[in-house]
C-alpha positions as CSV (number, residue, x, y, z in Angstrom):
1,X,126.6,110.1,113.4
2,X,124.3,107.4,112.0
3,X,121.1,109.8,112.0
4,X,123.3,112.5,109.8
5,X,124.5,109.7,107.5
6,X,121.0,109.1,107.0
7,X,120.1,112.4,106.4
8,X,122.3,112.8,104.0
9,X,121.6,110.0,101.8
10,X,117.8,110.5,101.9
11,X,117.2,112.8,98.4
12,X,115.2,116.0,99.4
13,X,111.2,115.4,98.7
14,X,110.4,117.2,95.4
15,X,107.0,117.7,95.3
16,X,105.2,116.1,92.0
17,X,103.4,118.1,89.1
18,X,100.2,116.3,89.8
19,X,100.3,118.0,93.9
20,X,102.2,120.7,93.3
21,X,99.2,122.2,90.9
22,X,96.9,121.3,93.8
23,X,99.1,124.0,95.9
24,X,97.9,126.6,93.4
25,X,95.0,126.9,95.6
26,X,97.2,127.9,98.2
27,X,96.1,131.2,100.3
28,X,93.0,132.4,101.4
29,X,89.8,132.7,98.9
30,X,86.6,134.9,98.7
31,X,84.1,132.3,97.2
32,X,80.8,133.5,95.1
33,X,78.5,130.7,93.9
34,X,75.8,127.8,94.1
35,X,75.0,124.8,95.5
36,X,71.9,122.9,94.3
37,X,70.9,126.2,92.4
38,X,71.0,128.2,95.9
39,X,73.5,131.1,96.4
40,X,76.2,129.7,98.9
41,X,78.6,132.6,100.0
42,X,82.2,130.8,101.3
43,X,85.4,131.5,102.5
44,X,88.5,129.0,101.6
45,X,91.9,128.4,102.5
46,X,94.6,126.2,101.3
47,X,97.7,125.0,103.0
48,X,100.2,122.4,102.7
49,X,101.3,120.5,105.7
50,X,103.6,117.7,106.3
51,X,107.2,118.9,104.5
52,X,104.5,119.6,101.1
53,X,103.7,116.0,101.2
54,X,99.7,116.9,101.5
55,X,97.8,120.0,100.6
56,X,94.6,120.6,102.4
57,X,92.0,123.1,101.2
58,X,89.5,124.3,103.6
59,X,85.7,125.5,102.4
60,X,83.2,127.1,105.5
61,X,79.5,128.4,104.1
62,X,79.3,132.3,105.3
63,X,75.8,132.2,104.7
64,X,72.6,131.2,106.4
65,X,73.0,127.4,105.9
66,X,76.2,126.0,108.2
67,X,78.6,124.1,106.0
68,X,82.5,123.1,106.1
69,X,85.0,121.4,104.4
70,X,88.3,119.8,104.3
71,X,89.6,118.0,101.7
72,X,93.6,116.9,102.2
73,X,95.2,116.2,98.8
74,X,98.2,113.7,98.2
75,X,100.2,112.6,95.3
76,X,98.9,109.7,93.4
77,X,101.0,106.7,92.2
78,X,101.7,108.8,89.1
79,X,103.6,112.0,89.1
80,X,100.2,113.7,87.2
81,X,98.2,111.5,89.8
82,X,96.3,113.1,92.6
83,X,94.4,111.2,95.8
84,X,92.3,113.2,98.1
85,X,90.0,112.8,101.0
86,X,86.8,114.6,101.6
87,X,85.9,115.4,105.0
88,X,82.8,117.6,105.6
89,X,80.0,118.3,108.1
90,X,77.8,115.7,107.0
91,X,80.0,113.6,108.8
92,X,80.9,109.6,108.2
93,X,77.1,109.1,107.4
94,X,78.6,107.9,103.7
95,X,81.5,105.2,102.5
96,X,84.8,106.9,102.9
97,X,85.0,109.8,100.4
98,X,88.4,109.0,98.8
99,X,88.8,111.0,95.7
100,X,91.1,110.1,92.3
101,X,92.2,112.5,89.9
102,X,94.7,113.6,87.9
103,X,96.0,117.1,85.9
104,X,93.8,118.7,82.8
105,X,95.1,121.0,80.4
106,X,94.3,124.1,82.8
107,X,93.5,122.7,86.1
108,X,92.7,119.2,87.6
109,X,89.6,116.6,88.4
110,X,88.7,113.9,91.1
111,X,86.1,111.8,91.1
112,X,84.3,110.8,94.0
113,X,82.4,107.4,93.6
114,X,79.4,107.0,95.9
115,X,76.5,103.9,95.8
116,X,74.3,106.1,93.9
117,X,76.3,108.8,92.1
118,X,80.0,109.7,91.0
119,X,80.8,113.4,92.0
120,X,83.4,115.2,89.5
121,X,85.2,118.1,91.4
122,X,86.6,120.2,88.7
123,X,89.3,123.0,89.2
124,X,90.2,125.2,86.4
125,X,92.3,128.5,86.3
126,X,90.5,131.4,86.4
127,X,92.0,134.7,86.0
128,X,94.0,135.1,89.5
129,X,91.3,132.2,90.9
130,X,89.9,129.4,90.2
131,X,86.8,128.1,89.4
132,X,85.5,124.8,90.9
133,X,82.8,123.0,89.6
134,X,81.3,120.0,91.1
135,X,79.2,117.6,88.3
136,X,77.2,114.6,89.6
137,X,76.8,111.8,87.7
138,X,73.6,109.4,88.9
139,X,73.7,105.8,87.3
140,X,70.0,106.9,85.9
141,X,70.0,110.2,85.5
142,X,71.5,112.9,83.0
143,X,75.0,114.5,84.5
144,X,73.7,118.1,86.9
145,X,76.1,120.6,88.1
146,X,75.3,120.5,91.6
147,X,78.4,123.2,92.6
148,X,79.3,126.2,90.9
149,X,82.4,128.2,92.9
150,X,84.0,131.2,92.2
151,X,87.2,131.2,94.1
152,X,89.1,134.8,94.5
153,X,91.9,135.9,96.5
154,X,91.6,137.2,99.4
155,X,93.2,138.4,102.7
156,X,93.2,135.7,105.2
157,X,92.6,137.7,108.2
158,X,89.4,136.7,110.2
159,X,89.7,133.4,108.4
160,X,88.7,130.5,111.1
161,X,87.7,126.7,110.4
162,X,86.8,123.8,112.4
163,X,89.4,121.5,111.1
């Protein structure tokens, strides 16, 4: 009786704007683009987990160089705020890769913060995508794109991560 009192006076989780953009991305994704200038044909896949309290979207390289990706999203303190954590195949060889971001007019932005460089992961609506631009930012050097995704739909069939 006490566990459906309790049930009943928790208020169902609604999931804020900031995260609930993030779940755009949800689905499977045919990705054309670059990294570092070279071509760097992907696959992606977004899901939420946890009753919609986190998103994670999932990136693995189909092409010659091996490469994956997880990056689990989270509401941020404000409702437009979004957290994020950036897991990849390079492994725990860097400081923890916690991201902070927050909506834009047609997308959203987090901001990774290294020793030597703050990396700006971009997503903005693009057609029945997205695009996804990643921007570093050296303390002595000009601002360089060093990502360049195009992320289309696609079926998710075949679709297989590490993660």
């Amino acid at each position: 009786m006490l566990t459906l009192m309790l049930m009943l006076a928790t208020s169902a989780y609604v999931v804020p704007p900031g995260l609930a953009l993030v779940g755009g991305l949800e689905g499977c994704w045919q990705v054309s683009g670059q990294v570092e200038g070279k071509d760097s044909p992907s696959i992606a896949q977004g899901k939420w987990h946890l009753g919609r309290r986190y998103f994670t979207l999932h990136l693995r390289a189909t092409g010659s160089d091996p490469y994956e990706a997880a990056i689990t999203y989270g509401a941020g303190e404000q409702p437009q705020g979004i957290g994020s954590v950036f897991s990849d195949t390079f492994g725990g060889l860097y400081e923890p890769s916690l991201g902070r971001g927050e909506l834009e007019q047609d997308g959203f932005v987090q901001r990774y913060s290294f020793s030597d460089a703050t990396y700006l992961n971009r997503f903005n609506r693009s057609g029945s995508g997205w695009r996804w631009t990643i921007t570093e930012q050296s303390k002595d050097k000009p601002p360089s794109v060093f990502a360049d995704y195009q992320l289309r739909p696609a079926p998710c069939r075949g679709m297989r991560f590490d993660y």
